[in-house]
C-alpha positions as CSV (number, residue, x, y, z in Angstrom):
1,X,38.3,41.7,-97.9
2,X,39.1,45.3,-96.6
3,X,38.2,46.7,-100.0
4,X,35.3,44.3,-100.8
5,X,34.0,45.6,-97.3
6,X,34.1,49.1,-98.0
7,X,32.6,48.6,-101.1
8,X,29.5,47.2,-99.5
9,X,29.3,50.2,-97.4
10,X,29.2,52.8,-100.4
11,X,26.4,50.4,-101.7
12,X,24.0,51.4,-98.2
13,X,25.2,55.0,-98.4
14,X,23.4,54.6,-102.3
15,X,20.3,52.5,-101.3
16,X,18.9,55.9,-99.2
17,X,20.1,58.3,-102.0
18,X,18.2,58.9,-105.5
19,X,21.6,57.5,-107.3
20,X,20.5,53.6,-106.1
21,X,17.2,54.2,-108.0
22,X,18.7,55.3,-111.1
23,X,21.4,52.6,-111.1
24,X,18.9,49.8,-110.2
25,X,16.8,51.0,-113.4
26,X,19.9,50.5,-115.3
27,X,21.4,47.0,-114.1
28,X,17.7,45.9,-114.1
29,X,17.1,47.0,-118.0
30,X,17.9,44.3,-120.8
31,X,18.8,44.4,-124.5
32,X,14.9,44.0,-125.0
33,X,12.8,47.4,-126.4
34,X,10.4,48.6,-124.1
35,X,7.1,47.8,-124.8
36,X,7.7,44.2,-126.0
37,X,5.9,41.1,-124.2
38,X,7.7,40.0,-120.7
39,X,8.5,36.4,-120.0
40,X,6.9,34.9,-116.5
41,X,10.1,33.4,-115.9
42,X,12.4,36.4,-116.3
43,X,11.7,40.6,-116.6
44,X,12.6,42.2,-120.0
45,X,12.2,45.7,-119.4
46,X,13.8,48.9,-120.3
47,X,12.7,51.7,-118.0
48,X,14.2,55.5,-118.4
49,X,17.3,56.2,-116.8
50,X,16.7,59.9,-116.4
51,X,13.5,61.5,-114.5
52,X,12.4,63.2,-111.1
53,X,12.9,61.2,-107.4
54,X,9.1,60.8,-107.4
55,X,9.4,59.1,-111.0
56,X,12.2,56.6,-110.3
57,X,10.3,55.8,-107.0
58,X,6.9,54.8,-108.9
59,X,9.3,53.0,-110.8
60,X,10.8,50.5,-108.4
61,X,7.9,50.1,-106.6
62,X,6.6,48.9,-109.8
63,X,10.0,47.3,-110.8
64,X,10.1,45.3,-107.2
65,X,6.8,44.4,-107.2
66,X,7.1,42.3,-110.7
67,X,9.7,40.5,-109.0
68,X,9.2,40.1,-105.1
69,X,5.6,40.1,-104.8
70,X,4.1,36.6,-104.7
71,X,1.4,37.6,-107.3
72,X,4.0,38.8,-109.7
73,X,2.4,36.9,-112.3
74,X,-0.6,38.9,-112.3
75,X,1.2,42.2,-113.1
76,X,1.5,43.8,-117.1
77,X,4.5,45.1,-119.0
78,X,6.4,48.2,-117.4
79,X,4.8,49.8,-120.7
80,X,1.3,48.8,-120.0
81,X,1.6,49.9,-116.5
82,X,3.3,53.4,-117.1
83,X,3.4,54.1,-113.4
84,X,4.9,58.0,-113.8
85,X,2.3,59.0,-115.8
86,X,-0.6,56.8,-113.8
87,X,0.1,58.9,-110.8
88,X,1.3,62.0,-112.1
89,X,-2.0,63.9,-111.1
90,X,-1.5,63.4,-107.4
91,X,-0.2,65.7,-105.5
92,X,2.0,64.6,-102.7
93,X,4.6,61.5,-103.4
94,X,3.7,59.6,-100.4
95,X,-0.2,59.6,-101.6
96,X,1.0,58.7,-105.1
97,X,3.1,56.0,-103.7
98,X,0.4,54.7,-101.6
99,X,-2.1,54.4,-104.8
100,X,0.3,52.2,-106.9
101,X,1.0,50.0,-104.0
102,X,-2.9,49.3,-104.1
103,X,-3.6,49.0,-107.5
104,X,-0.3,46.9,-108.2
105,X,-2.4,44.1,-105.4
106,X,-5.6,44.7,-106.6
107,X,-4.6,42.7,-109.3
108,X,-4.3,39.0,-108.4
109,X,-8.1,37.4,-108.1
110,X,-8.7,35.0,-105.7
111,X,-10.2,32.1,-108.0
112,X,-13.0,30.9,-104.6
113,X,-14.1,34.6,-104.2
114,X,-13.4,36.4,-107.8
115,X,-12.0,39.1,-105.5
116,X,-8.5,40.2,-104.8
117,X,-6.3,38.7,-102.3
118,X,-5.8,42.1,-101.0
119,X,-9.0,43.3,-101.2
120,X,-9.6,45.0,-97.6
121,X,-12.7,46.6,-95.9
122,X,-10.7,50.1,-95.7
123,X,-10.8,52.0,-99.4
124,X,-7.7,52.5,-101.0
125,X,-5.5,50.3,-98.4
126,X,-4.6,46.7,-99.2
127,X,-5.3,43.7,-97.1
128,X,-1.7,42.9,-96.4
129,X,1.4,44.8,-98.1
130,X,2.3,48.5,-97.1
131,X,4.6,51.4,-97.0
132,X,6.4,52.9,-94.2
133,X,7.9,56.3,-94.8
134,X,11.5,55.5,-93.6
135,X,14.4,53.2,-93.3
136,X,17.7,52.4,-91.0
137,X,20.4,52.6,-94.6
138,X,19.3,49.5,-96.3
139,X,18.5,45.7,-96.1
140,X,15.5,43.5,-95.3
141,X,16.5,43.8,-91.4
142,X,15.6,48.1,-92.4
143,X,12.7,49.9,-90.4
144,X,10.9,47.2,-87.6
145,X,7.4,47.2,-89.0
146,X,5.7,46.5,-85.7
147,X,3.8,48.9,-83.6
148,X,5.0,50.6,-80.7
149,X,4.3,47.3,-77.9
150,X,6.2,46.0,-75.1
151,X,9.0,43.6,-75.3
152,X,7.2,41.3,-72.8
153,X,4.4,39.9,-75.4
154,X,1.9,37.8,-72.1
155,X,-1.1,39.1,-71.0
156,X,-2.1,36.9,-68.8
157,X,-1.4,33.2,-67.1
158,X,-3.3,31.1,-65.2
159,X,-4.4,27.5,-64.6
160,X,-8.0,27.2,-64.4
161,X,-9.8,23.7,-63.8
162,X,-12.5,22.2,-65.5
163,X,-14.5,19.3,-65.1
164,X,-11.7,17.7,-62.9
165,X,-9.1,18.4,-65.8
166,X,-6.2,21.2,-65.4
167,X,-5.9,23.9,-68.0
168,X,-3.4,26.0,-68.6
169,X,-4.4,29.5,-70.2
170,X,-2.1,31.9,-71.7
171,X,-3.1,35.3,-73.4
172,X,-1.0,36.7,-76.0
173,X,-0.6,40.4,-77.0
174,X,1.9,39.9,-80.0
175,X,5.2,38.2,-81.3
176,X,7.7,40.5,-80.7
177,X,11.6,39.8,-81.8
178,X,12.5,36.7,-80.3
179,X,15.5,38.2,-78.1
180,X,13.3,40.6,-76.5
181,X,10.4,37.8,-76.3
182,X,11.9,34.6,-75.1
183,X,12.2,34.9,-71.0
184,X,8.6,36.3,-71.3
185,X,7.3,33.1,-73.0
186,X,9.7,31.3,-71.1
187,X,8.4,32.1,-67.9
188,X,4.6,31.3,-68.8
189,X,5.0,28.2,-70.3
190,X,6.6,26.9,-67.1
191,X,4.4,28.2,-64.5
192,X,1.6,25.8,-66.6
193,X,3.6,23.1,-67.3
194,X,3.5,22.7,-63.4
195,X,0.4,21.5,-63.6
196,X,0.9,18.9,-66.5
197,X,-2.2,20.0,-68.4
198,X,-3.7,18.0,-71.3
199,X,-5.4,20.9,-72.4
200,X,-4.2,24.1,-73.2
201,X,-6.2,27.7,-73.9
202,X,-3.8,30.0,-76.4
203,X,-5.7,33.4,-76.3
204,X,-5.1,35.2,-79.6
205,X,-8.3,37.4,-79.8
206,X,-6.0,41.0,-80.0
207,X,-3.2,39.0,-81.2
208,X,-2.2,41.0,-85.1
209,X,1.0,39.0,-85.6
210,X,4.7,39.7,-85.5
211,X,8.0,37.6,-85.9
212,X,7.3,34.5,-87.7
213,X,10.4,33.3,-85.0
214,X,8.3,34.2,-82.1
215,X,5.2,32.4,-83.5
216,X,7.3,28.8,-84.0
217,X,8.8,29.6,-80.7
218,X,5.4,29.2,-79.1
219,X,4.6,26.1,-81.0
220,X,7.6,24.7,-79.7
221,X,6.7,25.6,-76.3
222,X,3.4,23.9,-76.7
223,X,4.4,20.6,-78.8
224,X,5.8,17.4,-77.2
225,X,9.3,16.1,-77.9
226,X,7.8,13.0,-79.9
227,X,7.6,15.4,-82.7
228,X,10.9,16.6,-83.1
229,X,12.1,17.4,-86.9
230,X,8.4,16.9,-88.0
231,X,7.4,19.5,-90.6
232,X,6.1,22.8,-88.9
233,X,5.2,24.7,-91.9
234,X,6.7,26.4,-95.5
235,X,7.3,29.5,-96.7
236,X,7.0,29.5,-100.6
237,X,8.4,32.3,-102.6
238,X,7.3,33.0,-106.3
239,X,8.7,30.8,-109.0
240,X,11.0,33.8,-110.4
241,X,12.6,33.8,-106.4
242,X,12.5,30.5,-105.6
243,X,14.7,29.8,-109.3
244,X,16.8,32.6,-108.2
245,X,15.9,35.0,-111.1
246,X,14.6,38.0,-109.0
247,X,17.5,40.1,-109.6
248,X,16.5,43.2,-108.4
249,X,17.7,42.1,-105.3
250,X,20.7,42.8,-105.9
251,X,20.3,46.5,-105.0
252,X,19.1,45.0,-101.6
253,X,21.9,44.7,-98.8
254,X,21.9,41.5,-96.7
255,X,22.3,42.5,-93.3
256,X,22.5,40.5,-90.0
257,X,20.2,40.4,-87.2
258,X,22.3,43.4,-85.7
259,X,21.8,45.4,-89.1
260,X,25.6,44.9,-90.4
261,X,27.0,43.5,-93.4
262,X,27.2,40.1,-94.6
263,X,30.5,38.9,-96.4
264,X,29.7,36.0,-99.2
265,X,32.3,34.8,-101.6
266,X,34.3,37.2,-101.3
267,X,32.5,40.2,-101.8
268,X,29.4,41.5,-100.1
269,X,26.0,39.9,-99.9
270,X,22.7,41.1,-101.8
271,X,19.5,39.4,-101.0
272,X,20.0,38.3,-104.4
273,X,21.8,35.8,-102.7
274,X,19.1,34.1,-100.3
275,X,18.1,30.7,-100.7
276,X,14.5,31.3,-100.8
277,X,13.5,28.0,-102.1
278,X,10.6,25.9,-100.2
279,X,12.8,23.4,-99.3
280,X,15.1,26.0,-97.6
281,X,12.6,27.7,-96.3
282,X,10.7,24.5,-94.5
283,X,10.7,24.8,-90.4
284,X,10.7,21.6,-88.2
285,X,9.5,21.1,-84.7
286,X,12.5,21.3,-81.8
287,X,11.1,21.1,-78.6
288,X,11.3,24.1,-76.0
289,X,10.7,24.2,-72.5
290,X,8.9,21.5,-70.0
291,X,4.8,21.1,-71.5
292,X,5.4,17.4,-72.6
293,X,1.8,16.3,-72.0
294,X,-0.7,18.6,-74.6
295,X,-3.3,17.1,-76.4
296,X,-5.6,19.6,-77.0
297,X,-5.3,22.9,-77.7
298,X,-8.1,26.0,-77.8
299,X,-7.4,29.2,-79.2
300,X,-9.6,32.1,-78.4
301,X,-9.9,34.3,-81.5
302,X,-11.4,37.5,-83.1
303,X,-11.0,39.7,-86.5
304,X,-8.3,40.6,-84.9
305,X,-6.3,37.8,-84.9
306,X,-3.9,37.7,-88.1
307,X,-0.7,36.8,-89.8
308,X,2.0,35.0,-86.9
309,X,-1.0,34.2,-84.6
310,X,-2.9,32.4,-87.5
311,X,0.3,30.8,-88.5
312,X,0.6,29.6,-85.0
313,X,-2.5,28.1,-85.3
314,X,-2.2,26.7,-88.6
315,X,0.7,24.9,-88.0
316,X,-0.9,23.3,-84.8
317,X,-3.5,21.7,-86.4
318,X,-2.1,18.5,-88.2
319,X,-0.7,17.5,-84.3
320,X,-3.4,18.3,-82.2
321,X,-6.9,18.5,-80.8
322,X,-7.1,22.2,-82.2
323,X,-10.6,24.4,-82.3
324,X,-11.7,27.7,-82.2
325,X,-13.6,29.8,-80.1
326,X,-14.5,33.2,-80.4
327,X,-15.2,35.1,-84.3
328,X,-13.4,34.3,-87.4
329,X,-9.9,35.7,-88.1
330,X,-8.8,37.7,-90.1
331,X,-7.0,35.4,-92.9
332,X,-3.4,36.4,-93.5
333,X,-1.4,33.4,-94.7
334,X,1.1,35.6,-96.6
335,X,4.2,37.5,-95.1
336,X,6.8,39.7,-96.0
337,X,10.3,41.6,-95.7
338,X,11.5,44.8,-96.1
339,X,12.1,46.4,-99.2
340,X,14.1,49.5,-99.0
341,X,13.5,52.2,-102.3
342,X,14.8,55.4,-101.5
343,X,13.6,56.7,-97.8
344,X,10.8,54.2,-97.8
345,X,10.6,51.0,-96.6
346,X,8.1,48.7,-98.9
347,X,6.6,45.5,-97.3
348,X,4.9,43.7,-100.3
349,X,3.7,40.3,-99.9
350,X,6.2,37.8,-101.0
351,X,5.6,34.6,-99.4
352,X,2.4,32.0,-98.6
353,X,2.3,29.8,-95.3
354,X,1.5,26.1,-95.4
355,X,1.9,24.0,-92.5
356,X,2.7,20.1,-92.5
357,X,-0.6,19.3,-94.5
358,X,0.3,21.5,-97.5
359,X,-3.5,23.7,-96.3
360,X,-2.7,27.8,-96.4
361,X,-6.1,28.8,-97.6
362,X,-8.1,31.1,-95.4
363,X,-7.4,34.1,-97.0
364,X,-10.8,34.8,-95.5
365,X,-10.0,34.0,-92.0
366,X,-10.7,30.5,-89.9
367,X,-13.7,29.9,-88.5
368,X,-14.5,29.0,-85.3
369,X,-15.6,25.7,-84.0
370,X,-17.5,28.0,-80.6
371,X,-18.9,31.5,-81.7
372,X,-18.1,33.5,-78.8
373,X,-19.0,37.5,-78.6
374,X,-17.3,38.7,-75.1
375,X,-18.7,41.6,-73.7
376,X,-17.2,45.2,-74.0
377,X,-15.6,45.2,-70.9
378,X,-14.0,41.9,-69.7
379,X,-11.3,40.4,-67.7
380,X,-8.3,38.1,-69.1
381,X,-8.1,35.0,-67.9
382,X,-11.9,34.9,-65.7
383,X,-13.6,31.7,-65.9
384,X,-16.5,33.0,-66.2
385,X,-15.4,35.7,-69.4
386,X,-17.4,34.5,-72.4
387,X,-15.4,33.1,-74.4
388,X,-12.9,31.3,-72.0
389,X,-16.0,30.1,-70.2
390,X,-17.5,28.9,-74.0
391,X,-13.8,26.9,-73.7
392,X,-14.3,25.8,-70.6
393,X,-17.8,24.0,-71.0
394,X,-16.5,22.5,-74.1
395,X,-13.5,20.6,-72.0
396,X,-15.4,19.8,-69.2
397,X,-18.5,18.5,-71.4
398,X,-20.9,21.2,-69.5
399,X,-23.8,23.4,-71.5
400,X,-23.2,25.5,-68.1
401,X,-20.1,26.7,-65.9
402,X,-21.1,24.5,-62.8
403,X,-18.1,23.0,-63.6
404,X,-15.4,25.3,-63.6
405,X,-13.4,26.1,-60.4
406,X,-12.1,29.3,-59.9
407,X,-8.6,30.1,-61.2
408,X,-6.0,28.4,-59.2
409,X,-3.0,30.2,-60.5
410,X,-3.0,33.7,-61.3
411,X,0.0,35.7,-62.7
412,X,-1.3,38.8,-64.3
413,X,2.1,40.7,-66.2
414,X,0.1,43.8,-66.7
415,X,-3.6,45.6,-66.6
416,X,-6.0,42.9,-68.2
417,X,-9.2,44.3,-67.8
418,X,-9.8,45.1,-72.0
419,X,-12.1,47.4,-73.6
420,X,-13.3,45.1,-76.5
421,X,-14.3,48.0,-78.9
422,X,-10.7,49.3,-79.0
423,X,-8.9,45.9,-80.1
424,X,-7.6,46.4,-83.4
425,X,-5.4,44.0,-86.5
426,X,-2.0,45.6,-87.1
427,X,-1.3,42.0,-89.8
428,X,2.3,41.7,-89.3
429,X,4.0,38.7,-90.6
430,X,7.5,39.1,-90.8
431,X,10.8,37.1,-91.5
432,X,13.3,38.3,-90.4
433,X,15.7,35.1,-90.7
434,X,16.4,34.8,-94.5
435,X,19.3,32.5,-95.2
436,X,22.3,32.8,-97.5
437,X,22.3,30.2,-100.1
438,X,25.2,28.2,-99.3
439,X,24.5,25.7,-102.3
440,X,26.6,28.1,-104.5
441,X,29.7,28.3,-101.7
């Protein structure tokens, strides 16, 4: 065990040095000549074992990608690609880097739009998957993708009434780590659940995502009991990962929560070794906290909304009463881990998100059941702010506000009053709970 151990931790001192790039070319090569057709089942490539950082870097990016990325299938040979002559002409390596990540996901068409899944209104920059110059040593727990945001993720609570019915309203910012996260959430969803609401308002509208854990957390503060071990959504891997054929991996360090290694039969664990079949990668419902009585549930929403918030509300909508209100998201169903390739960390799109009715499609964002514009300046939580008071009316069956009472409960956990013209998607979707696959034990 002892020697196993300290064998694992040579293999993190290699993933941040140039010698991890050059050995994963080698263990990733097979007896096939370069240049020859690649199965879609398994990669036949030889790539050169001797070359410059930058090359062996537009390698594995290249080398990942036709493994990890969930449109792997769309991607040519190594050959047909060349990536270290593509991108010799450009002058720094981060900017070269950059420019294969977005023509490797340019390539996958969406068949409804005849445009690429990662098409995105800013030139040169996929819609989802993206570099981050850095990492912690190694392992999909590397580098925390998210923005620099508060551990306490609740904008706002209150209780507002309507029409003679009790609502509770929560506004989210993000989904931060679940440890840092939980009393937070905790603490909101039982200051509404003391009114016993029906209906619930889940304001997303700045919401851009976070820890998938933190996203089913807050489903499981909002569902009922009577819906224990039902089917909360899927994560589904490409065929090559889910068939355990993506060996690349193996140059990828399975680390704990707490970043350290992982022992697995005996030796250390890759993330060659996760189970990332759909079937262990399907989430259930498990009941959190006291809100027993929701039927309906209202999401206020913008462009901004993406990735964990859209999953929250995807995975909603087979259960409940769920509608819109607000402008249509922005349409992240996909998600992603960390890839480490020499001092970068690489998150390329790798999974899709179903919930319990097998539905994952809005790649171009939900629409809304109640078109809502709120002004420039407004105040979380205000009856009488346009797009909680467009929710309002629609509970309490008014075309006005005659109907709404002024909030009853009030717990503001920080400044509220938003400037509307500065909100702004940072599309993180991230798992961060991979699981050993303990079929092979």
């Amino acid at each position: 065990m002892i020697t196993a151990f300290a064998g694992y931790m040579k293999m993190i001192i290699r993933t941040t040095a140039l010698l991890v790039i050059a050995v994963g070319m080698i263990a990733f090569s097979s007896c096939k000549k370069e240049g020859q057709p690649s199965s879609p089942d398994v990669e036949e490539i030889v790539s050169p074992v001797t070359g410059t950082r930058r090359q062996f870097t537009l390698d594995s990016i290249f080398l990942y990608a036709r493994q990890v990325y969930l449109w792997h299938d769309a991607l040519p040979t190594y050959a047909d690609f060349d990536p270290r002559n593509k991108y010799s002409g450009i002058a720094t390596d981060v900017d070269a880097f950059h420019t294969e990540l977005f023509d490797i996901t340019q390539l996958k068409l969406n068949p409804a739009t005849a445009k690429p899944y990662e098409q995105s209104q800013v030139a040169n920059t996929p819609k989802y998957s993206y570099l981050i110059d850095g990492n912690t040593g190694g392992g999909y727990q590397a580098l925390d993708p998210a923005p620099a945001l508060p551990d306490d993720p609740v904008l706002k609570t209150a209780i507002v009434s309507a029409g003679g019915r009790q609502v509770g309203y929560v506004a989210l910012a993000w989904f931060p780590r679940l440890t840092t996260a939980q009393g937070y959430l905790d603490e909101a969803f039982a200051q509404i659940a003391t009114a016993n609401p029906t209906d619930v308002v889940i304001d997303l509208r700045s919401n851009g995502g976070g820890y998938v854990e933190t996203a089913e957390y807050v489903a499981n503060l909002i569902a009922p009991s009577s819906i224990n071990g039902r089917v909360m959504y899927a994560e589904h891997f490409n065929t090559l990962m889910q068939q355990g054929k993506a060996t690349i991996l193996r140059h990828q360090p399975y680390l704990d929560a707490a970043g350290q290694p992982v022992m697995y039969q005996g030796r250390a664990a890759t993330m060659a070794d996760v189970d990332f079949t759909a079937k262990g990668n399907t989430y259930t419902f498990s009941k959190k906290g006291a809100l027993e009585g929701v039927k309906n549930v209202y999401f206020i929403v913008s462009c901004s909304t993406a990735s964990a918030s859209e999953l929250l509300i995807s995975c909603l909508k087979p259960y409940f009463n769920v509608k819109l209100a607000g402008t249509k998201t922005y349409g992240k169903p996909v998600g992603f881990f960390g890839v480490v390739i020499d001092k970068y960390t690489f998150y390329m799109s790798s999974f899709l998100i179903s919930n319990a009715d097998g539905w994952s499609d809005y790649f171009e964002g939900m629409a809304v059941d109640m078109e809502a514009i709120p002004d420039n300046q407004y105040e979380l939580g205000d009856p009488n702010e346009t797009c909680l008071k467009k929710v309002l009316n629609a509970i309490s069956g008014s075309a006005t506000n005659a109907n709404v009472e002024p909030v009853i409960t009030n717990t503001t956990k920080k400044n509220t009053s938003v400037n509307n013209t500065q909100s702004k998607p940072f599309n993180i979707l991230i798992e961060n709970r991979l699981k050993l696959n303990r079929a092979n034990n």
